[in-house]
N, C-alpha and C positions, 0 to 999 in steps of 0.2 A: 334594637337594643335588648341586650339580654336581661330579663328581669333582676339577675344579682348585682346589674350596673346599676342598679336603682338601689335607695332603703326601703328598707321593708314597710308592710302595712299591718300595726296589732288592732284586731277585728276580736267587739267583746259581746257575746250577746247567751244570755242561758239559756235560749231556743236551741236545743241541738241541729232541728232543720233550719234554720235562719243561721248556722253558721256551716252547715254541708252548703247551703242555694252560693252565697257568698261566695265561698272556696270554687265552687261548678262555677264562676260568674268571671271570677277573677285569677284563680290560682295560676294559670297560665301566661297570666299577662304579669304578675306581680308574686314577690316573697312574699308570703303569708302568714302571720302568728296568729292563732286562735284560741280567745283563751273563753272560757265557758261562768267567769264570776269575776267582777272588780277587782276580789283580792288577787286573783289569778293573774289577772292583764298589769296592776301594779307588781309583783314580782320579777310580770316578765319585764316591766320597762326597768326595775333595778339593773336587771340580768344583763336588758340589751339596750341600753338608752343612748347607745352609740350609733347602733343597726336601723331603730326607728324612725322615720320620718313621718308616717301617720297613724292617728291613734283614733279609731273612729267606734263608735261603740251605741247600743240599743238605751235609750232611755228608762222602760222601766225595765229594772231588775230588784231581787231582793236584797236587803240590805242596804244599797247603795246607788242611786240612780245614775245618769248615763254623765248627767248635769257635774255633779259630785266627780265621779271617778274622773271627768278629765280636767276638772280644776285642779286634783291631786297630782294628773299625770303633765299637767301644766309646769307643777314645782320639781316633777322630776325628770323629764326632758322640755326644756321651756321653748327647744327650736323644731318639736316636732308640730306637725298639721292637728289641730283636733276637731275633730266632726261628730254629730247625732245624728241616728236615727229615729223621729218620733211617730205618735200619733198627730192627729188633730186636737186633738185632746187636750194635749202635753205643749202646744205650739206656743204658749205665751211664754213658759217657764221657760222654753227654747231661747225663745227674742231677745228676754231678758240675760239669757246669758252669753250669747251673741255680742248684747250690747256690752258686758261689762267685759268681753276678751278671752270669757274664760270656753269659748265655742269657734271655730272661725267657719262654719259651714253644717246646715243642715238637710237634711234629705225627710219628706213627709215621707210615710207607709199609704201603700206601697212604693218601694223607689225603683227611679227607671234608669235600667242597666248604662243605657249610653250616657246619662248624664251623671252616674253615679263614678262609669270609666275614666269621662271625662276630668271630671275635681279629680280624682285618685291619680291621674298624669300630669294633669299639673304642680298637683300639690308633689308630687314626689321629684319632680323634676325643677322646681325652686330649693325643696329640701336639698337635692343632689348639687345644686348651684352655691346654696349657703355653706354648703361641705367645702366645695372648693375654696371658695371668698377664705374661709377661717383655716385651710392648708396657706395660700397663699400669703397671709396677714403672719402666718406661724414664720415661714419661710421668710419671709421680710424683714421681720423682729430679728429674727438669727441673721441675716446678713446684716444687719444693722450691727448687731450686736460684734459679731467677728468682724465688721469695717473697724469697727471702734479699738477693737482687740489689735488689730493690726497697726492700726496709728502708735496702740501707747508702746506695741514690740518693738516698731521701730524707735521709737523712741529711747525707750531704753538702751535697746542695740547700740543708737548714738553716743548716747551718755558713756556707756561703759569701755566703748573704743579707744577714747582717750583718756582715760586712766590707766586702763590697761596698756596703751602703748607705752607713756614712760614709765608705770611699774616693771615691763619687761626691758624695757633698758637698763634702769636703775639697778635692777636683779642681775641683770649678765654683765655690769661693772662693780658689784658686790662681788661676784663669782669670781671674776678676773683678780679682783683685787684682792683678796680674803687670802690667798696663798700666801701671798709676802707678809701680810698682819700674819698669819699662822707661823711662817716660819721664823720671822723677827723674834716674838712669844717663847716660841720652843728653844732659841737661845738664850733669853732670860733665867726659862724655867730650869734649864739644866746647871745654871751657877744659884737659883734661890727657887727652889721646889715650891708651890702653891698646890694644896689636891685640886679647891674647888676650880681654881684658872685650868689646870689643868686637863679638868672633866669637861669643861667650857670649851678651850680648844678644840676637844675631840667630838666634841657636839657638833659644832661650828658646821663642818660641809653637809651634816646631814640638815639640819636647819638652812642651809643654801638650797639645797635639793630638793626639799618640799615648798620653799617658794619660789622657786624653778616651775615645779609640777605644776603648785596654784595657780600661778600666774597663764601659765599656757593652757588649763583648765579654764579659767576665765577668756580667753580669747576666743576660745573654742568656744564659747557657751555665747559670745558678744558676734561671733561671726553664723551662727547656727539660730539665733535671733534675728539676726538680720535678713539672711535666708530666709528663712520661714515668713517673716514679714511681707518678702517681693516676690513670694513665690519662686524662687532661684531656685530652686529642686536640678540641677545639674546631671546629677548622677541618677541613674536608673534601679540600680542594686545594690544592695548593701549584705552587709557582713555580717551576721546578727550578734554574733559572739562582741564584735566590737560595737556594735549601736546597746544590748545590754549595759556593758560595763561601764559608758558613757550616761546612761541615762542610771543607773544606781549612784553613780559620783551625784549628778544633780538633784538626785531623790534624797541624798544619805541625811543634808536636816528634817525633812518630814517623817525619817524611818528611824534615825538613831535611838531614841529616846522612848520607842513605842514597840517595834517589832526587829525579831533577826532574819537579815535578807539573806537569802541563797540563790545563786544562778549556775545552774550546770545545762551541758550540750555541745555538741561538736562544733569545729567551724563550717560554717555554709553558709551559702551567699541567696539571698532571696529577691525576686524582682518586687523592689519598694523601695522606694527614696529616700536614705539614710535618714537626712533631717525629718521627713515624716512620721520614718517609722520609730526614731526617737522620742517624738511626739508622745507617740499612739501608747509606749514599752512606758514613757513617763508619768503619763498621766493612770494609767490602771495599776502601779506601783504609787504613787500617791493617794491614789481614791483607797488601795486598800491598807494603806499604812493611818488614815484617817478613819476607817471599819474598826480599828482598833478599840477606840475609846470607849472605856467601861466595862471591858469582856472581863476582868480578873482575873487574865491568864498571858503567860507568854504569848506575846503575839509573834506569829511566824510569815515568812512571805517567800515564797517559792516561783523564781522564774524560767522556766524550762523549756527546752525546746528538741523535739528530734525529728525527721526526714520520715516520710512515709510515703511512700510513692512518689509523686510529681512533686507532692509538697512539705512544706515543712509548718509541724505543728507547733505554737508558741501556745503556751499555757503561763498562765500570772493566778497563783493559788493563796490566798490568805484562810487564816483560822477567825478571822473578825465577827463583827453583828453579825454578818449575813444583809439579805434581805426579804422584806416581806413577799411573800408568794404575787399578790396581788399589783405589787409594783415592779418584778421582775420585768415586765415589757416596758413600762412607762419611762425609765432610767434611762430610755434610749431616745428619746422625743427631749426637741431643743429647748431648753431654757430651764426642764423638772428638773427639782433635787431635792435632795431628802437632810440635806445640810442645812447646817442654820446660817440664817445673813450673814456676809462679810466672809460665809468659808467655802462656799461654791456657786460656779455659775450657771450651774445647769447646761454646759454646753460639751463638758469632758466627755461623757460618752459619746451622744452623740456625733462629735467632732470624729472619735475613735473610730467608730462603726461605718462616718462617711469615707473616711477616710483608705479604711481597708478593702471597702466595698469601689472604691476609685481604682484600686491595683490587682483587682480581680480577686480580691480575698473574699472568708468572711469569719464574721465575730460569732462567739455562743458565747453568753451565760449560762451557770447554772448556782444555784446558792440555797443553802441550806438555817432557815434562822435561825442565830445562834450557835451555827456550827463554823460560817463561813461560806467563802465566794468562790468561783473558778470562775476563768474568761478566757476561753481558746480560739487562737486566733490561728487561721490556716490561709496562708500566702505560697504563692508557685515559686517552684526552687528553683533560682537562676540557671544558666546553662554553664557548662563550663569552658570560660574563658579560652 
C-alpha cells in the first residue's frame, strides 16, 4: 500500500535530530508533517486536519509540553491518533493523561523502531477505516434523503395528473366553444357599440391561448416529475436549446422578481437525458437567482452554451453574492449549504455534479465574492442523427 493511501503522521519535536532519525525511520513507510514547535504542529492540524490521522509529538518542549499540545490537537482533529514520546521522568504525567483520553499511546525514550512502526500501522489503518465508515454514513444520509425526495415527486407528480387532465379538457371546450360566444357578441356589438365588451372580445382568444400554453406547461412538468421519480430517462439526448427554454419557464417564479435571465446558443443535441439534464439547467438557475439577495444591484443570469470540439460547453453565469473561497469545494458534498433552513437542501449541487459526471460530463465552478458565480458544465455532443 502506498503511503498516500494512508493519512498522514504530524511528528512535533524541537530536536532537529529527533526529527531527521524519525523521518530516516519512517518517511518511506508513511506521509510525514514535521513541525519543529507546538504552535507549528497546531497550524498545521488547522491547515490539514482532514489529511491527519496521527499526531504524535516529544513531551518536553518549550512553551508547551507534549501532554498540552495534543489535548489542543484533540479539539482540533478529535478523530486523529495521539501519542507521546517521553522520558522516565515524565512517565506519570504520561499515565495520567492516558487515563483522562487526552493521550492514546505512549513510547518511553529511547523508542524502538518495530514497535514504534508497529502503533503507526495500526493507528493509521483504523484512521483510514473511520474515513471510510463516515463516506459511507455520508452516502447513506443522501440516499436516504433522495429516497424520500423521490416518494414526495411522485407524489406530487400524482396529485397534479388529475387536475391537469380535466383543466386540459375543460380548456379545449372553452376553445371550441368561445368562437360562437365571440361571434354571437360581435353581432350585438355592431347594432349597440360597447368599447370595454369590445376590447374583451378581442382579448378573449389571446387569454384562451395562454391557458392553452399553461396548461400543457403543467402536464409537461406533471409527466417530467414523474419521470424523474421512476427513473424513466427514455431518451438518451437531448436538445439543449429546448431542455433551456423549458427549465427557465419552471425557474421564471424564483427569477422574476430578483434577476433578468438571458439564454442564447445554437441548436445541438448532447448525449444527457432530457429530464436530467433539466434537472441539472434548473437547479444552477435557481441556486443563482437565490445569490441574488442583498447585492443592491440588478441581478443578471446568463445561460449559454456553444460547441467546441467533441463537446458542448454550457455555462450558467450570475452577478450574485458569489462565494466564499474557502467553501468553493464543500458546496459540492451532500447535504452542505450555505442557505438558511427551509430554503435549501444541501443536495442541488451535489445532485448536479453526480449527475453530469453519470453522462461522461463534467462541472467547474469558479466565483468571485461579491462579484458573482460561473458553473460550466461540458457534455459530448450527440452524433448526428
Amino acid at each position: 500500500m502506498s503511503p498516500y493511501d494512508l493519512p498522514a503522521v504530524l511528528y512535533c519535536d524541537d530536536d532537529a535530530l529527533n526529527l531527521r532519525v524519525f523521518d530516516a525511520n519512517f518517511g518511506q513507510r508513511f506521509r510525514i508533517f514535521r513541525c519543529s514547535s507546538p504552535n507549528e504542529a497546531l497550524a498545521m492540524l488547522e491547515q490539514r486536519r482532514g489529511e491527519i490521522g496521527v499526531v504524535i509529538s516529544d513531551q518536553r518542549m518549550p512553551g508547551m509540553s507534549g501532554v498540552e499540545l495534543l489535548e489542543r490537537a484533540r479539539t482540533l482533529a478529535p478523530d486523529a491518533k495521539r501519542m507521546l514520546v517521553t522520558a522516565y521522568a515524565d512517565l506519570q504525567a504520561v499515565v495520567d493523561a492516558v487515563n483522562r483520553g487526552q493521550v492514546t499511546r505512549y513510547f518511553v525514550k529511547p523508542w524502538d523502531r518495530a514497535e514504534m512502526l508497529a502503533a503507526l500501522e495500526d493507528a493509521l489503518k483504523i484512521a483510514r477505516l473511520e474515513l471510510k465508515i463516515r463516506e459511507v454514513e455520508s452516502r447513506m444520509m443522501k440516499a436516504e434523503r433522495l429516497a424520500t425526495l423521490g416518494q414526495v415527486t411522485a407524489g406530487i407528480a400524482h396529485e397534479l395528473m388529475g387536475p391537469v387532465g380535466y383543466l386540459s379538457q375543460n380548456v379545449a371546450a372553452l376553445r371550441r366553444d368561445i368562437d360562437q360566444v365571440i361571434e354571437y357578441v360581435n353581432k350585438h356589438l355592431a347594432q349597440d357599440p360597447d368599447r370595454g365588451v369590445s376590447e374583451t372580445v378581442k382579448d378573449l382568444p389571446s387569454l384562451i391561448g395562454d391557458l392553452v400554453t399553461g396548461t400543457e406547461h403543467l402536464r409537461q412538468v406533471a409527466h417530467g416529475l414523474k419521470a424523474q421519480a421512476r427513473g424513466d430517462e427514455t431518451e438518451q439526448a437531448a436538445e439543449i436549446s429546448e431542455v433551456v427554454s423549458f427549465a427557465v419557464k419552471l425557474a421564471r417564479a424564483e427569477v422574476r422578481d430578483r434577476a433578468r435571465l438571458t439564454s442564447n446558443g445554437d441548436p445541438v443535441r448532447v448525449l444527457f437525458g432530457p429530464v436530467k439534464l433539466c434537472q441539472v439547467i434548473l437547479n444552477l438557475v435557481v441556486n443563482a437567482a437565490q445569490a441574488m439577495e442583498g447585492i443592491g444591484r440588478q441581478g443578471k443570469i446568463d445561460v449559454r452554451w456553444a460547441t467546441q470540439d467533441h463537446n458542448v460547453i454550457i455555462t450558467v453565469a450570475d452577478n450574485g453574492c458569489g462565494i466564499p473561497v474557502e467553501l468553493q469545494e464543500k458546496v459540492f458534498q451532500p447535504l452542505f449549504t450555505t442557505k438558511p433552513v427551509g430554503i435549501g437542501t444541501g443536495l442541488g449541487l451535489s445532485i448536479c455534479r453526480e449527475l453530469v459526471t453519470q453522462y461522461g460530463g463534467k462541472l467547474k465552478l469558479s466565483s468571485v465574492p461579491g462579484e458573482g458565480t460561473e458553473i460550466e458544465i461540458s457534455l459530448i455532443k450527440a452524433p448526428m442523427p
